[in-house]
KEZA-367043 format. One record per residue (C-alpha): residue number from 1; residue in one letter; x, y, z. Coordinates in Angstrom, 1 decimal. Each point is the difference from the previous one (the first is absolute). Example, Ala and Ser with C-alpha at 12.3 -4.5 7.8 and 13.67 -1.06 7.14 Angstrom:
2
<site resi="1" resn="A" u="12.3" v="-4.5" w="7.8"/>
<site resi="2" resn="S" u="1.4" v="3.4" w="-0.7"/>
***
This chain:
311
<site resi="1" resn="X" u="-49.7" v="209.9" w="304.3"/>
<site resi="2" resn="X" u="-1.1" v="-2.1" w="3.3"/>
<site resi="3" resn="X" u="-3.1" v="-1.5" w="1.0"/>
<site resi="4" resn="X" u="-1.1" v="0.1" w="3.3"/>
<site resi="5" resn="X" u="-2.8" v="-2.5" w="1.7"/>
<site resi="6" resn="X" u="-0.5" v="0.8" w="3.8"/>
<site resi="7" resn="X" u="-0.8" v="-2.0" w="2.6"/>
<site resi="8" resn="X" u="-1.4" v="2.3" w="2.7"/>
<site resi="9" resn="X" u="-0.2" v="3.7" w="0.9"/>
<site resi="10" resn="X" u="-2.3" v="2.0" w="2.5"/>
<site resi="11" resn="X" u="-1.1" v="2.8" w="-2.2"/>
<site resi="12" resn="X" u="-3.6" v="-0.5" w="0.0"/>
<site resi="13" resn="X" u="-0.2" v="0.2" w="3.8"/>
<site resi="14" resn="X" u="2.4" v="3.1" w="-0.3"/>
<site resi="15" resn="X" u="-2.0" v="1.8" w="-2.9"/>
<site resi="16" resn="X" u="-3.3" v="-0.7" w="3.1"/>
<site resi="17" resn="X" u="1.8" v="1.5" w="2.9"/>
<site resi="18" resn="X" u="2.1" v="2.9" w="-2.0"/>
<site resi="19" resn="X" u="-2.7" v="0.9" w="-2.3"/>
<site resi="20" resn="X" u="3.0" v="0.2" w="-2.7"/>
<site resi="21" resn="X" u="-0.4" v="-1.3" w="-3.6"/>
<site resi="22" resn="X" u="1.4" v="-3.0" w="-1.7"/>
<site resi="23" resn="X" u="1.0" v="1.8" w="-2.9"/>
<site resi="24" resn="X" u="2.6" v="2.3" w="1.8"/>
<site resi="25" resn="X" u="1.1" v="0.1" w="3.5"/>
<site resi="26" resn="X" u="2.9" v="-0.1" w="2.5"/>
<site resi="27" resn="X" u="-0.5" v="-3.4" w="0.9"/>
<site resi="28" resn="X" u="2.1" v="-3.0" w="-1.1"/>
<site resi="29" resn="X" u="-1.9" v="-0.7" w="-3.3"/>
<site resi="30" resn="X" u="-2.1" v="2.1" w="-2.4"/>
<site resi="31" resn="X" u="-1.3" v="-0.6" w="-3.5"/>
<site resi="32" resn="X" u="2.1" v="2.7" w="-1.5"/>
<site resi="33" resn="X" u="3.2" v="-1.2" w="1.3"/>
<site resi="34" resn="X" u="-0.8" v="-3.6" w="-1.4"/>
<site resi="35" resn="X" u="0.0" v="1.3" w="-3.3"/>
<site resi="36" resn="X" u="3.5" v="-0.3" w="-0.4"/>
<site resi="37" resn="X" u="-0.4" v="-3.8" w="-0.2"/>
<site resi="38" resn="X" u="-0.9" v="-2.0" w="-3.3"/>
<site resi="39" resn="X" u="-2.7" v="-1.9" w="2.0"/>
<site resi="40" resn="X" u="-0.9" v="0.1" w="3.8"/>
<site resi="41" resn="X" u="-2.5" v="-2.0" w="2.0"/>
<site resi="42" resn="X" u="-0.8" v="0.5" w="3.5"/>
<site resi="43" resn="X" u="-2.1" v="-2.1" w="2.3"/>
<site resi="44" resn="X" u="-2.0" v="3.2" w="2.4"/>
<site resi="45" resn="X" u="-0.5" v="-1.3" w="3.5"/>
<site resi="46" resn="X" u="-3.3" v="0.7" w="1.7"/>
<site resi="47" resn="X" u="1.2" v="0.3" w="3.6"/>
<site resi="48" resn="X" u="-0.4" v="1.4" w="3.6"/>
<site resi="49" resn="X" u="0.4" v="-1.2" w="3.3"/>
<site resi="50" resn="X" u="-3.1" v="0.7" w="2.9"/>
<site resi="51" resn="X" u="2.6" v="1.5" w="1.9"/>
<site resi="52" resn="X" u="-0.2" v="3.0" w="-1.6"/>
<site resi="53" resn="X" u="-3.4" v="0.0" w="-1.7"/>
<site resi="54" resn="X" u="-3.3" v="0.7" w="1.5"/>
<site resi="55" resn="X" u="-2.5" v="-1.7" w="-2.2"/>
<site resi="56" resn="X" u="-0.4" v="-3.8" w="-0.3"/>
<site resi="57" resn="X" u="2.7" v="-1.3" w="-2.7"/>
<site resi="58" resn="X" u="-2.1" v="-1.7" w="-2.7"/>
<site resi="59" resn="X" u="-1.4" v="3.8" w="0.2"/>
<site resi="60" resn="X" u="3.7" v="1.7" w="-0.3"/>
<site resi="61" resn="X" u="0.8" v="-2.9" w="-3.0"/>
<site resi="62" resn="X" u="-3.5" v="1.6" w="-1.9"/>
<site resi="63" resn="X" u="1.5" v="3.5" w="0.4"/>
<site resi="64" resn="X" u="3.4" v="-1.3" w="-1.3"/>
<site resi="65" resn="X" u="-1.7" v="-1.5" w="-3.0"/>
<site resi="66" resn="X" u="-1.7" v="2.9" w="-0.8"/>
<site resi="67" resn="X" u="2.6" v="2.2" w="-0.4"/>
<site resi="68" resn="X" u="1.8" v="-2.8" w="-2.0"/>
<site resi="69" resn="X" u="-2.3" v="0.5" w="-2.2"/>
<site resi="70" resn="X" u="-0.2" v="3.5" w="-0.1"/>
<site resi="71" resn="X" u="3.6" v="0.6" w="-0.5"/>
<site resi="72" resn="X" u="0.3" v="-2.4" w="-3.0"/>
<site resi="73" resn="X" u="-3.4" v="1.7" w="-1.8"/>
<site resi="74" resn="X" u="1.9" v="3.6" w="0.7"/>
<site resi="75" resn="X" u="3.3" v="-1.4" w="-1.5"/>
<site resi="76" resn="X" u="-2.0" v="-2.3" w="-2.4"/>
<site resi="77" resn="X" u="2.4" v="1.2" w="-2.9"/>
<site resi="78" resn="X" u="3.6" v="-1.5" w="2.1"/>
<site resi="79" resn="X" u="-1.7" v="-2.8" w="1.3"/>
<site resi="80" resn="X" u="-2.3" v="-2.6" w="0.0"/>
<site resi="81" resn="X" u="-1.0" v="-2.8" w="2.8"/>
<site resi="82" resn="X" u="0.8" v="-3.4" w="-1.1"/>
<site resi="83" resn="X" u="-0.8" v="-4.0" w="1.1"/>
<site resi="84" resn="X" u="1.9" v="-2.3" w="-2.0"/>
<site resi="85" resn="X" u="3.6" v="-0.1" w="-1.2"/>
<site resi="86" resn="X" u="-1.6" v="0.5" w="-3.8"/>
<site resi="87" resn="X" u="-1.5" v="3.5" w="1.5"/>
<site resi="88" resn="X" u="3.4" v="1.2" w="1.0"/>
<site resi="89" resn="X" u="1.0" v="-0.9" w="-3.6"/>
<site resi="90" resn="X" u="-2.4" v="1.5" w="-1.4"/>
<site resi="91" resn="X" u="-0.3" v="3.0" w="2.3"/>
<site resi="92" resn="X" u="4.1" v="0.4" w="-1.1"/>
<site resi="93" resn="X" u="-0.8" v="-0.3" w="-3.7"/>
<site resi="94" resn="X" u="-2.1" v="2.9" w="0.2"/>
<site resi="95" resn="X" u="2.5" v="2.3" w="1.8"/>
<site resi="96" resn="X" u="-1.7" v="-0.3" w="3.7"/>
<site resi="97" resn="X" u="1.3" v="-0.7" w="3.4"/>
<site resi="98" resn="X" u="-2.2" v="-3.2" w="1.7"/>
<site resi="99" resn="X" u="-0.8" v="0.6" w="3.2"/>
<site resi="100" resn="X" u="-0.9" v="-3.9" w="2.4"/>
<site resi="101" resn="X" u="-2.3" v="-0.1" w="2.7"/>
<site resi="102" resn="X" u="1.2" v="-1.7" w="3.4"/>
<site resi="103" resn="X" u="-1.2" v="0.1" w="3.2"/>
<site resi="104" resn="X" u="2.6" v="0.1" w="3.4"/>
<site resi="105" resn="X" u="-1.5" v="-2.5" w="2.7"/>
<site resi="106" resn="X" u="-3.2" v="-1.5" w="-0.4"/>
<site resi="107" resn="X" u="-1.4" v="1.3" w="3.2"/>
<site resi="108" resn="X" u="-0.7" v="2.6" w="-2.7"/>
<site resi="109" resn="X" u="-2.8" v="-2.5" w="-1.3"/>
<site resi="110" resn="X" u="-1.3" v="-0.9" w="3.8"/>
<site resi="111" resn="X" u="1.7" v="-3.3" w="-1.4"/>
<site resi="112" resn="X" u="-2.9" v="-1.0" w="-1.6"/>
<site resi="113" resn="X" u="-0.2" v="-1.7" w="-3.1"/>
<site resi="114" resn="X" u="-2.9" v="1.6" w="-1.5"/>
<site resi="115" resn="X" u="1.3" v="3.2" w="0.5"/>
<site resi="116" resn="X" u="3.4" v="-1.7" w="-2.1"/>
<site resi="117" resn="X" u="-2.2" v="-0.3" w="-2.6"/>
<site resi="118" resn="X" u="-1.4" v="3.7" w="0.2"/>
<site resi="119" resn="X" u="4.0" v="0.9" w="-0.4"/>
<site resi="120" resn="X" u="0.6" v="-2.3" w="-2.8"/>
<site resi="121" resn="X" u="-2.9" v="1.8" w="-2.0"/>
<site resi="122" resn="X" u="1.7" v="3.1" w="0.9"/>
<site resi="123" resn="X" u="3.4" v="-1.1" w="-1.8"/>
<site resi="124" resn="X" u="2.0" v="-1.1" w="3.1"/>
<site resi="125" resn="X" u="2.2" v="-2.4" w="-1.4"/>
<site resi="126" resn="X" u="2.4" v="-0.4" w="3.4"/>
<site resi="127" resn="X" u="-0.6" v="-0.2" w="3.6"/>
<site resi="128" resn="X" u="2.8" v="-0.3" w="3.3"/>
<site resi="129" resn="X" u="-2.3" v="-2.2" w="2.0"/>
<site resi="130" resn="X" u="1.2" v="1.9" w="3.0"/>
<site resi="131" resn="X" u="1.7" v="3.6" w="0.6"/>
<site resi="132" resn="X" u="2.0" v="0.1" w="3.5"/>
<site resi="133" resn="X" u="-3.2" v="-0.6" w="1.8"/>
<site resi="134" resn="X" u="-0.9" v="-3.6" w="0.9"/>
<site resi="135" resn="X" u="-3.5" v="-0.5" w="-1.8"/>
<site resi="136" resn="X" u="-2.4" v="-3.3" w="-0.3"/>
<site resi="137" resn="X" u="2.4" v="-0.8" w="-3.1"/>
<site resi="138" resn="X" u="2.9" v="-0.6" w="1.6"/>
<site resi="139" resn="X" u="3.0" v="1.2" w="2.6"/>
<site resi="140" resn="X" u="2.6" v="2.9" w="-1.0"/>
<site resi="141" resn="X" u="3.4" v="0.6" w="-0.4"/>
<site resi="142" resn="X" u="-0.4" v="2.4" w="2.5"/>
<site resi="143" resn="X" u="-2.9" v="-1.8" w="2.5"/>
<site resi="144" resn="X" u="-0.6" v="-3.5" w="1.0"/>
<site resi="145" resn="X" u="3.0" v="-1.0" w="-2.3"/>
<site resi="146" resn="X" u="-0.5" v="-3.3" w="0.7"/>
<site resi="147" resn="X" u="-3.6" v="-0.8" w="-1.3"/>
<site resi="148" resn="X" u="-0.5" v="-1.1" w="-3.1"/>
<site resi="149" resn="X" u="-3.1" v="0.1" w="-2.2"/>
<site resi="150" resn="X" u="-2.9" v="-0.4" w="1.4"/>
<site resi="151" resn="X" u="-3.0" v="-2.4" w="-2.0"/>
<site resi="152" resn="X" u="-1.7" v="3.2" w="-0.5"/>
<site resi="153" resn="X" u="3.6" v="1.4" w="-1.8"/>
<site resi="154" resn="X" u="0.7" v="-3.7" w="-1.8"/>
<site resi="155" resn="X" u="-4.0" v="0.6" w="-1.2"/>
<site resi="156" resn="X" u="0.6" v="4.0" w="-1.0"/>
<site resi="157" resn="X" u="3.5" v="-1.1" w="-1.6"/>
<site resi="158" resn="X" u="-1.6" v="-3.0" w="-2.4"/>
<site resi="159" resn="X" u="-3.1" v="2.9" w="-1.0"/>
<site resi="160" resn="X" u="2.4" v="2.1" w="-1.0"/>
<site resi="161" resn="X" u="1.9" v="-2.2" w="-2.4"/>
<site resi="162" resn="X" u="-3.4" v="-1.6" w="-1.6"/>
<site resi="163" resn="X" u="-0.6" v="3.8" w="-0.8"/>
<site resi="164" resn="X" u="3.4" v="0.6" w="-1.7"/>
<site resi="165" resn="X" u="1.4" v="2.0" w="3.0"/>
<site resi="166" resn="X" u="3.5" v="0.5" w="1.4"/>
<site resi="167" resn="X" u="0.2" v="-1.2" w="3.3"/>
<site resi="168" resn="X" u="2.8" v="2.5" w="1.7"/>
<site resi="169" resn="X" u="2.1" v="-1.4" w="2.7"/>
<site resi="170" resn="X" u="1.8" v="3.1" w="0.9"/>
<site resi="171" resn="X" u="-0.5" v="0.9" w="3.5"/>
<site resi="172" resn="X" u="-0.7" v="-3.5" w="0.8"/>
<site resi="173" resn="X" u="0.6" v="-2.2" w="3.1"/>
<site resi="174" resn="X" u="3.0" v="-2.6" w="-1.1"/>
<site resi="175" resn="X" u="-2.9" v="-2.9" w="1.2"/>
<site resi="176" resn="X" u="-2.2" v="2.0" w="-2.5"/>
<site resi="177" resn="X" u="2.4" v="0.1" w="-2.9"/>
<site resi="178" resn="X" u="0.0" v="-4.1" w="0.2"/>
<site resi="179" resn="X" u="-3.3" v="-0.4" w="0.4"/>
<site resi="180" resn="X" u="-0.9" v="1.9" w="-3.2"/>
<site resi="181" resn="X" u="3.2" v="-1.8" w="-1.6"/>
<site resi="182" resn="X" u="-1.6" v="-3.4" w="0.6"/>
<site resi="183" resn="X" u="-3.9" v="1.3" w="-1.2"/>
<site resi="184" resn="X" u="1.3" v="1.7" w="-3.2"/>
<site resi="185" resn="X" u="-0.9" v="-1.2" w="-3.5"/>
<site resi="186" resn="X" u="1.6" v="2.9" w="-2.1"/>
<site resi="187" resn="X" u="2.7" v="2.9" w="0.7"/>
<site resi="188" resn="X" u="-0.2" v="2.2" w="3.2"/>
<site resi="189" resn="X" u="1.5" v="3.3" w="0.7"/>
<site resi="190" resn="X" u="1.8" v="1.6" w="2.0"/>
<site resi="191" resn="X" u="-0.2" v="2.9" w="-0.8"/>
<site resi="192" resn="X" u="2.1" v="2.2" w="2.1"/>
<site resi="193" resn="X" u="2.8" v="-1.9" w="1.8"/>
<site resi="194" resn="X" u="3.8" v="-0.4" w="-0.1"/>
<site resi="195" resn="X" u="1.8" v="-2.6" w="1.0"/>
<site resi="196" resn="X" u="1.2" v="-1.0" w="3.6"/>
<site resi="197" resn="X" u="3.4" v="-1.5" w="-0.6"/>
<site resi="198" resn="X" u="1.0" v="3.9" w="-0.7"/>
<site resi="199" resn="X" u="-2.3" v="1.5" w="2.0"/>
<site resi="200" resn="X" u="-1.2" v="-1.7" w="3.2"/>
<site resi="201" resn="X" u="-3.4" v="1.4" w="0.1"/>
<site resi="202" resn="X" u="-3.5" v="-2.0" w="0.3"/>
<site resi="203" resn="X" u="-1.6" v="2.1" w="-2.2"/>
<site resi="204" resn="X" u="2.7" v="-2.0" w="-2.7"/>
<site resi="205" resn="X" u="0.0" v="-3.3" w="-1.3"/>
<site resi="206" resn="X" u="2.6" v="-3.1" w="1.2"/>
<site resi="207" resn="X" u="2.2" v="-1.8" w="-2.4"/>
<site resi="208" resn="X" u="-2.8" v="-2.8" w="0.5"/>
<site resi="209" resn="X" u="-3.0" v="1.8" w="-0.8"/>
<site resi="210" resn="X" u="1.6" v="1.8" w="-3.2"/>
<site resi="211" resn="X" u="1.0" v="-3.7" w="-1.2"/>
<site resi="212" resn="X" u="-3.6" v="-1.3" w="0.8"/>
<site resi="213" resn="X" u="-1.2" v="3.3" w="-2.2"/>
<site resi="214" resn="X" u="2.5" v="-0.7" w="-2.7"/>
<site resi="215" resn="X" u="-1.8" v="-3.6" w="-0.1"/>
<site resi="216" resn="X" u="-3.2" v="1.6" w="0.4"/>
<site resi="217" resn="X" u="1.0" v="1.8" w="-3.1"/>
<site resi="218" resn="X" u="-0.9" v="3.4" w="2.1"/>
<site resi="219" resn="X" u="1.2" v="3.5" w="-0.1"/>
<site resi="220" resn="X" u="1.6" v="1.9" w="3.0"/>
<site resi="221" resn="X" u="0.0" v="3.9" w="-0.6"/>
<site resi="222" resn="X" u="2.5" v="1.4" w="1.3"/>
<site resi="223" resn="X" u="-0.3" v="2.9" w="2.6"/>
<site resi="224" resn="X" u="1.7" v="3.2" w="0.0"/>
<site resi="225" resn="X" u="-0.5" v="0.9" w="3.7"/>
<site resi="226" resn="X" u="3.4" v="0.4" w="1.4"/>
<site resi="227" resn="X" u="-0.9" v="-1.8" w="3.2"/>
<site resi="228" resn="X" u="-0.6" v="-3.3" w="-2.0"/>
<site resi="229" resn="X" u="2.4" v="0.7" w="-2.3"/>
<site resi="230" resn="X" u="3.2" v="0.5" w="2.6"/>
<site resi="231" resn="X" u="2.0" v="2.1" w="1.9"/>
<site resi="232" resn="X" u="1.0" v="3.5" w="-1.9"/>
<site resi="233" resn="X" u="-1.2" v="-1.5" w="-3.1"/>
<site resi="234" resn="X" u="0.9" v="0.8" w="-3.6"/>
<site resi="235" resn="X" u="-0.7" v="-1.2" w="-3.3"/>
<site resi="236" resn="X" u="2.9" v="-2.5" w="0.1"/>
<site resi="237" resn="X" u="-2.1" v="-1.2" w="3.3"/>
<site resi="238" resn="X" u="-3.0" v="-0.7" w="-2.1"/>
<site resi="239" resn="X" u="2.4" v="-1.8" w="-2.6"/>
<site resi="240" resn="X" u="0.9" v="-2.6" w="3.1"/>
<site resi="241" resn="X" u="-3.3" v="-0.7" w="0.6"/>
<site resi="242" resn="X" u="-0.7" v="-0.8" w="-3.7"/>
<site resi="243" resn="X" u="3.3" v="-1.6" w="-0.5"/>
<site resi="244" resn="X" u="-0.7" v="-2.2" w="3.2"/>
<site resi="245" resn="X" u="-3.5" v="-1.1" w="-1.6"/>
<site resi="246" resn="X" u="1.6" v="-0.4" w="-3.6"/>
<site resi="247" resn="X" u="2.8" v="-2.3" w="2.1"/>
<site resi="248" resn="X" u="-2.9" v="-2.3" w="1.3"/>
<site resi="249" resn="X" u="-1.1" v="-0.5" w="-3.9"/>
<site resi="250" resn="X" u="-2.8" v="2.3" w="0.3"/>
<site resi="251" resn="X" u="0.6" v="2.5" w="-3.3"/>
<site resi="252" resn="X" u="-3.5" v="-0.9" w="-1.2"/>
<site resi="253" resn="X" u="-1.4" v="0.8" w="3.5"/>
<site resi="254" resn="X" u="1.1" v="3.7" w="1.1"/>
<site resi="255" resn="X" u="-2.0" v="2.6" w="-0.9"/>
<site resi="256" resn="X" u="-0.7" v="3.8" w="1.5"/>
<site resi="257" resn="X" u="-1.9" v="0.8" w="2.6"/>
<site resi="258" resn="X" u="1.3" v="4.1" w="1.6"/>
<site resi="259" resn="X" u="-2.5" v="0.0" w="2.9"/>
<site resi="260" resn="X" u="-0.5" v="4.1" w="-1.7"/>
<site resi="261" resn="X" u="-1.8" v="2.7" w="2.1"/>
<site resi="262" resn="X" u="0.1" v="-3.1" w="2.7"/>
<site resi="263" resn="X" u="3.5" v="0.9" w="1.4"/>
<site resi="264" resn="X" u="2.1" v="2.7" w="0.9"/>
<site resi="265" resn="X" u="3.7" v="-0.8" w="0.0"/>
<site resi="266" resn="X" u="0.9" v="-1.6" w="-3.1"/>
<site resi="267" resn="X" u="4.1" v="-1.3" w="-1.8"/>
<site resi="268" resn="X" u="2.3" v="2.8" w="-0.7"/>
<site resi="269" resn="X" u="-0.6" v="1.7" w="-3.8"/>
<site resi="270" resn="X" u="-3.9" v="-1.5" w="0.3"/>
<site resi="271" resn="X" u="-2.6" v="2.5" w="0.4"/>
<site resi="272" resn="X" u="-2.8" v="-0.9" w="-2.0"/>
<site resi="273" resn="X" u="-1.5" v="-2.4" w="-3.1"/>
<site resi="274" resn="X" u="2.4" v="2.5" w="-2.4"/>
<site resi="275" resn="X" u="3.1" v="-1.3" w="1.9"/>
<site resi="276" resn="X" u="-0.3" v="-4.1" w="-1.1"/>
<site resi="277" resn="X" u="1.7" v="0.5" w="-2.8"/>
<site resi="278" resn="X" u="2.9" v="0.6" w="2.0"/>
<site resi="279" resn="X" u="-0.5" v="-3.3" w="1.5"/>
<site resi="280" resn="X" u="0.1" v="-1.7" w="-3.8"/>
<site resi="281" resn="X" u="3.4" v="1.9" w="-0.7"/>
<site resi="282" resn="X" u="1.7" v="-1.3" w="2.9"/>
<site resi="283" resn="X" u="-1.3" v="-3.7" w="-1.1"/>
<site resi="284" resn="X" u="1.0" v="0.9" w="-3.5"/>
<site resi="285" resn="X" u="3.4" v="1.3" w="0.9"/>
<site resi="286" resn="X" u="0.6" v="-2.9" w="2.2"/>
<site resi="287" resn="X" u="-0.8" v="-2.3" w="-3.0"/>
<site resi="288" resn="X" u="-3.3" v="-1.5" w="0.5"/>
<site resi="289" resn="X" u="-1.4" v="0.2" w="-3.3"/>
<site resi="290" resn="X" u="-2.7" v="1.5" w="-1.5"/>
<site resi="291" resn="X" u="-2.3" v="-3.0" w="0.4"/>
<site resi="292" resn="X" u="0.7" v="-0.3" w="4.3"/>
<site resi="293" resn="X" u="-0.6" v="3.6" w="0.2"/>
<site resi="294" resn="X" u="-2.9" v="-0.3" w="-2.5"/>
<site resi="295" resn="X" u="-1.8" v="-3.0" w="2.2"/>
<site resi="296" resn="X" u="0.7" v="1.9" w="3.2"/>
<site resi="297" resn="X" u="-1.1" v="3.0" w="-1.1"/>
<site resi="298" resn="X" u="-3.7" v="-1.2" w="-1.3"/>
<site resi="299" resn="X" u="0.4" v="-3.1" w="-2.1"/>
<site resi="300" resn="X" u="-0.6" v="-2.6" w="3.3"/>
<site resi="301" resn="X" u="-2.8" v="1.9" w="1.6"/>
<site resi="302" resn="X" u="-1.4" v="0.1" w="-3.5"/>
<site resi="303" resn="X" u="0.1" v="-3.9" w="-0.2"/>
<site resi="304" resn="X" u="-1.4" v="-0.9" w="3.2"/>
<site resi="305" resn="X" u="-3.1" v="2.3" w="-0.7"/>
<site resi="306" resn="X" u="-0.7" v="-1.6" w="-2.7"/>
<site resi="307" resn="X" u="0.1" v="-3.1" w="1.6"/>
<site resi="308" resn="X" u="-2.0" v="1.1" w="2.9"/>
<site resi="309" resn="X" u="-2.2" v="3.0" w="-1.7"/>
<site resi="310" resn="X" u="-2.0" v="-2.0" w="-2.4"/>
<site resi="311" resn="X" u="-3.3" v="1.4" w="-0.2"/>
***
């Protein structure tokens, strides 16, 4: 049977404005339909943009944590929260699901490192140092996509990995993505994007910036939105982006990241977290090998937080 270890969905923020429950629901990924695989890990994104909330984030991010926590006490017998790398072991060996905290776009935190610390109490073991929005981090993919990190963002990046912490570059300005390249001491993430020599999207990563993650011995997760995955896409479409990463010596560095409850149109034959297996068939079939589909599938992620995820 397969294991699954997932980057990033948007369930959290979905369970908060649907009111629907994380053990069954009509979303992209519930804990029932995760039972199907021998082992699954999913790092939960805390996220919301002041577009459409009313209340001061860091306030919205409190909520989100709450109901985090209320969902995994409710479904306490599926699933348990986990840290480290060992806790996902652990959590597997005991017949549970782990469920990862991660916040999306540290404007979330006001940017501010004590309230990084406040988070990192809480579990949160990944942040995207910016969303779309432009914040005191850093530029965007989508604004001011020429401006890197700012000292503030080089300051907020280091905290992060002196407290065991993914730093997510998804969503990233391209000067941003180099900044944190050059700062970083261990693996970074990113955590939901695909790559832009099949897909020419900003939200993915260059041939240059997946080579400087493969030396960065990083993960990227990759994304299941169809808009970042290609044009009419299908699971063979998801295979080229894979293939194109394996091609640039990056098996060790490709891991999964679906963007779930975050997205709307999705590959051909994918509707939900039950439909990866699919995914792992066509790899299989196409003579891959257990132990490529096996890395992709959880065993990279896996290694870089416990690089990263020490303590």
């Amino acid at each position: 049977m397969l294991r699954v270890f997932d980057g990033h969905c948007d369930t959290i923020s979905h369970c908060c404005r649907s009111g629907i429950s994380l053990r069954r629901n009509e979303g992209h990924l519930d804990l029932e339909r995760t039972e199907k695989y021998a082992g699954w890990a999913q790092f939960f994104a805390i996220f919301a943009s002041q577009k459409w909330e009313k209340d001061p984030l860091w306030q919205v991010a409190q909520g989100q944590y709450a109901v985090f926590c209320r969902e995994l006490e409710l479904n306490s017998d599926l699933v348990t929260q986990c840290r480290t790398a060992e806790e996902i072991k652990k959590a597997w060996a005991d017949g549970k699901m782990a469920a990862l905290l991660s916040i999306e776009g540290a404007e979330l935190l006001d940017c501010d490192l004590d309230k990084l610390e406040t988070v990192h109490d809480w579990g949160v073991r990944a942040i995207n140092l910016t969303w779309n929005h432009t914040n005191a981090l850093s530029g965007t993919n989508v604004e001011d996509n020429d401006k890197g990190l700012t000292e503030k963002g080089k300051a907020f990046a280091c905290k992060m990995q002196e407290l065991g912490m993914l730093i997510d570059v998804s969503h990233l300005s391209d000067p941003g993505f180099w900044d944190v390249i050059d700062l970083a001491q261990k693996p970074i993430f990113a955590s939901h994007s695909n790559s832009r020599a099949i897909c020419p999207h900003s939200r993915n990563l260059t041939d240059e910036q997946f080579t400087a993650l493969v030396k960065n011995g990083g993960v990227a997760g990759l994304n299941m939105c169809d808009e970042f995955v290609g044009e009419a896409p299908t699971i063979d479409t998801l295979v080229a982006h894979v293939e194109h990463w394996f091609g640039l010596g990056g098996e060790k560095n490709v891991s999964l990241g679906g963007d779930w409850d975050g997205i709307s149109g999705m590959p051909a034959g994918i509707h939900g977290i039950q439909d990866l297996g699919k995914l792992a068939e066509r790899l299989l079939q196409l003579n891959y090998g257990e132990d490529r589909v096996n890395g992709l599938f959880y065993q990279n992620l896996m290694r870089v937080v416990s690089e990263v995820c020490t303590m």
